[in-house]
Every structure is written in structure tokens, then in C-alpha cells.
C-alpha positions, 0 to 999 in steps of 0.5 A: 530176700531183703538183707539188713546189715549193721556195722560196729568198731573196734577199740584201744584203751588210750589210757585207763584200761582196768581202773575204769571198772572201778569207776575211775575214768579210760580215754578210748579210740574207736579204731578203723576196723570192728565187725559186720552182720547180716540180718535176713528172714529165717527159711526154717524157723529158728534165729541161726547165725554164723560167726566168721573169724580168720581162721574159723568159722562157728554156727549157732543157735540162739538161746539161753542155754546154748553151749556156745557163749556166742549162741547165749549173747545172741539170745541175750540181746534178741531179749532186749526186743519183743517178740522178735521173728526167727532169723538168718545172721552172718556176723563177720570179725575183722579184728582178732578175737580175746585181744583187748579190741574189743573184738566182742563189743564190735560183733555186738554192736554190729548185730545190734544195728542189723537187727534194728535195721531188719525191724524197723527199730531206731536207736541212737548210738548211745542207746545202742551201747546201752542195749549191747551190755547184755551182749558183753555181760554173756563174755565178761561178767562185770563190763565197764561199758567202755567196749560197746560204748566205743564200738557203738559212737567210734572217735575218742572218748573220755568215758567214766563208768555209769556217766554221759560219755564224753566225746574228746576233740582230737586236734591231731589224728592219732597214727597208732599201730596195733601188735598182736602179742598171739598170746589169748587174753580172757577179759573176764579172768583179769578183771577178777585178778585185779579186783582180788588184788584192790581186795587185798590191798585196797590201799595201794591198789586204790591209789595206783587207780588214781594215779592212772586216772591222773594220766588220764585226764592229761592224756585228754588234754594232750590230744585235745592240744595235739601234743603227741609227744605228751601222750606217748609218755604219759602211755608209757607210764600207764603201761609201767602201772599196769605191769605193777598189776601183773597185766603184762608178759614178757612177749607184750614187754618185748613188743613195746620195747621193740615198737619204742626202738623204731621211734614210737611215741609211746607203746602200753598193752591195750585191753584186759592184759595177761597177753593180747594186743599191744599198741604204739603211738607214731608221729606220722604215717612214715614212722608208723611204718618203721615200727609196723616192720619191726613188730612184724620182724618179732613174728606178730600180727599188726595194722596201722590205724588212724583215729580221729582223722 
């Protein structure tokens, strides 16, 4: 039985997560680890697949009205194709799930590829991330596109909501480590927190957006002239701006506060907030080990990750 596999990455917000949905621009990374899949030919008739994460393992059915939000994307983005044959998927996450790495994009890109592979159909990585919003709309409602966009090209990109992405030339890599606050982190519930908050104060909210979208652009500067010191700062800003919407706890504080004491350049949460993950910028490799054990002395799960090496 001939298999088709696909693969898609995971992500950090560099800079601009949150106001990127309302149409301010983020500076993304994709990062060295995302998701698999598998794609064969059914043997009962029914498009079945299995989903692999670290500590557990679920199986669905493809459909509409599945009770599983998996078993409603899968059906989502089958339905982006004509009348495609039952199949077999095997699906496995090698990023922590609800954790602002866009762990969701990267399955979804990663089915995506296998499932193109399995039928023969082409498909640059652009319109793949254009394809797998189907997928992200079953999980997060009102998606800026930045995940799957991500998971789909990797690298580091200026994006902007509803414009061609902008891949960033990176003069130095970016040595980051990941902290997983342990903390679950619904997307789609701060999304709506901080969009009832622009409602209520449209005035403040809007220009703390714009003042995001200024780190921003100079973050896209600093990596395009290598300045690593520049970009920690200007993460460490953007993680105070994000506290003010109430994006932050106190385990992620202690995080960021603990990665910083062991020399990180910078340290902001990445992602939805209100828990998930955290990361920190190192100037190299050695001191990306240094914060590794201390965010591992704090009983979180970490990892290293070079982008744009």
C-alpha cells in the first residue's frame, strides 16, 4: 500500500501576536519541529485518521458533525478538494498542543501536503496556507492566517492580515528557547478577550496596536541587520504591551523573568497568551543552554530552536 506523507512547522510570534488580527502587522519564525501525516488508501471505506500527541492518542472520523473538533477540520479541508476517496491518516504532533506554536496549523499543513501528495495535486506553499484556514477556522474562529501561513513557508516573515507575506532576510540565526508555561491556552477565548476590550476602549486599545506594530517593523529591521540585542528589547516591550491586555499570568511572568536572569536577550509569551508558551532570544547556542536549565529548574518543558540558520 503506497503511503503519501506531508510535513508542516511550528511557530513563534517574534513580534505582534493579537493585533495582527486586527490588521496590524506580527513578525513570525517558523520553528524546527511541527507535525507529520500519513495518507493511504482506505481498507473499510471511511476517511478515519489517528492523531498522535505525547501523552495521548485520538481517532476520528471525518465529518461535519464529528464530536471531535479534529474530526470537523479533517472534514473541513477534505472539502476544499472534489470528491476525494475514503482514506487512512496517521497525524503526529511534535509540539505541544493549546500552546501558542501553532501546534494546530502545523497538523493542518501537514495533512494538507499528504493528502496532496496521495492525489496527485500541486500546490505551492502559499496556496497551501490559503487552503488550511479552513482547517484553522474549525479551532479558532477568526484566524489571522499567520499560523498556517507560517507552518506552510517556515523561515521568518513580515505578514500582514489579507497581504502577500513577506519573507524577512535573517543575517543572523535566531537561537530561541521554547518554555511551556503547562498552563492550556484557548486561542479562540483570547482572540474574543481582547476584541471586547478594542470594543470597549477603542481608543487605547488601538493605539497600543499601533504601538505593537511599531516594534514591529523595527524588529524586522534588527533581524535583517542581525542586531540581536535590538530585538530582545524590543521583545521585551512587546511582552510588557501584552501584559496591559491582560495576555499574561504569573507562571509565564516568572518564566520570562527567570529566562532573562540567565542572560536572555529578551523573553515575551508567544501565541494566544492567558498560559501556553513563553520563549527567550540567546546570543548563541552556549547561553541558550544556560536559560534551557533554568526554565527547566522552574519544572517547565522546553527546547532549543534555530531559525533562519
Amino acid at each position: 500500500m503506497t503511503t503519501a506523507r506531508g510535513a508542516g512547522c511550528g511557530k513563534v510570534i517574534l513580534l505582534g501576536e493579537h493585533s495582527v488580527v486586527h490588521g496590524r502587522p506580527a513578525l513570525a519564525a517558523g520553528l524546527s519541529r511541527g507535525a507529520t501525516a500519513e495518507v493511504s488508501a482506505s481498507t473499510d471505506g471511511l476517511t478515519r485518521a489517528r492523531f498522535v500527541f505525547d501523552t495521548a492518542e485520538v481517532d476520528v472520523l471525518a465529518s461535519q458533525d464529528a464530536d471531535h473538533s479534529l474530526g470537523r477540520a479533517l472534514a473541513a479541508l477534505l472539502a476544499t478538494y472534489t470528491e476525494p476517496p475514503p482514506m487512512q491518516l496517521t497525524v503526529r504532533l511534535e509540539l505541544p498542543a493549546g500552546a501558542g506554536l501553532g501546534a494546530s496549523a502545523a497538523m493542518g499543513v501537514a495533512v494538507s501536503a499528504a493528502l496532496d501528495q496521495h492525489l496527485g495535486v500541486t500546490r505551492t506553499p502559499e496556496e497551501r496556507a490559503t487552503q488550511t484556514l479552513a482547517w484553522e477556522r474549525v479551532f479558532h474562529g477568526n484566524p489571522s492566517g499567520v499560523d498556517n501561513t507560517m507552518a506552510a513557508v517556515g523561515g521568518v516573515a513580515f505578514f500582514t492580515r489579507g497581504q502577500p507575506l513577506e519573507p524577512v532576510r535573517v543575517r543572523r540565526p535566531l537561537v530561541l528557547v521554547i518554555g511551556h508555561s503547562g498552563e492550556a491556552s484557548e486561542t479562540k477565548l483570547m482572540v474574543g478577550l481582547v476584541a471586547q476590550q478594542l470594543e470597549r476602549e477603542p481608543k487605547r486599545i488601538g493605539e497600543l496596536f499601533d504601538a505593537i506594530a511599531a516594534l514591529v517593523r523595527n524588529g524586522r529591521l534588527a533581524v535583517e541587520a542581525g542586531d540581536l540585542r535590538a530585538l530582545g528589547q524590543l521583545m521585551d516591550m512587546n511582552h510588557g504591551l501584552l501584559s496591559a491586555l491582560m495576555l499574561s499570568t504569573p507562571r509565564l511572568e516568572d518564566l520570562c523573568h527567570a529566562a532573562r536572569e540567565a542572560g536572555a536577550l529578551g523573553a515575551k509569551v508567544t501565541g494566544a497568551g492567558g498560559g501556553g508558551c513563553m520563549f527567550a532570544l540567546a546570543a548563541d547556542t552556549s547561553a541558550a543552554h544556560t536559560i534551557l536549565a533554568a526554565l527547566q529548574s522552574l519544572g517547565a518543558e522546553s527546547f532549543i530552536t534555530e531559525v533562519g540558520a
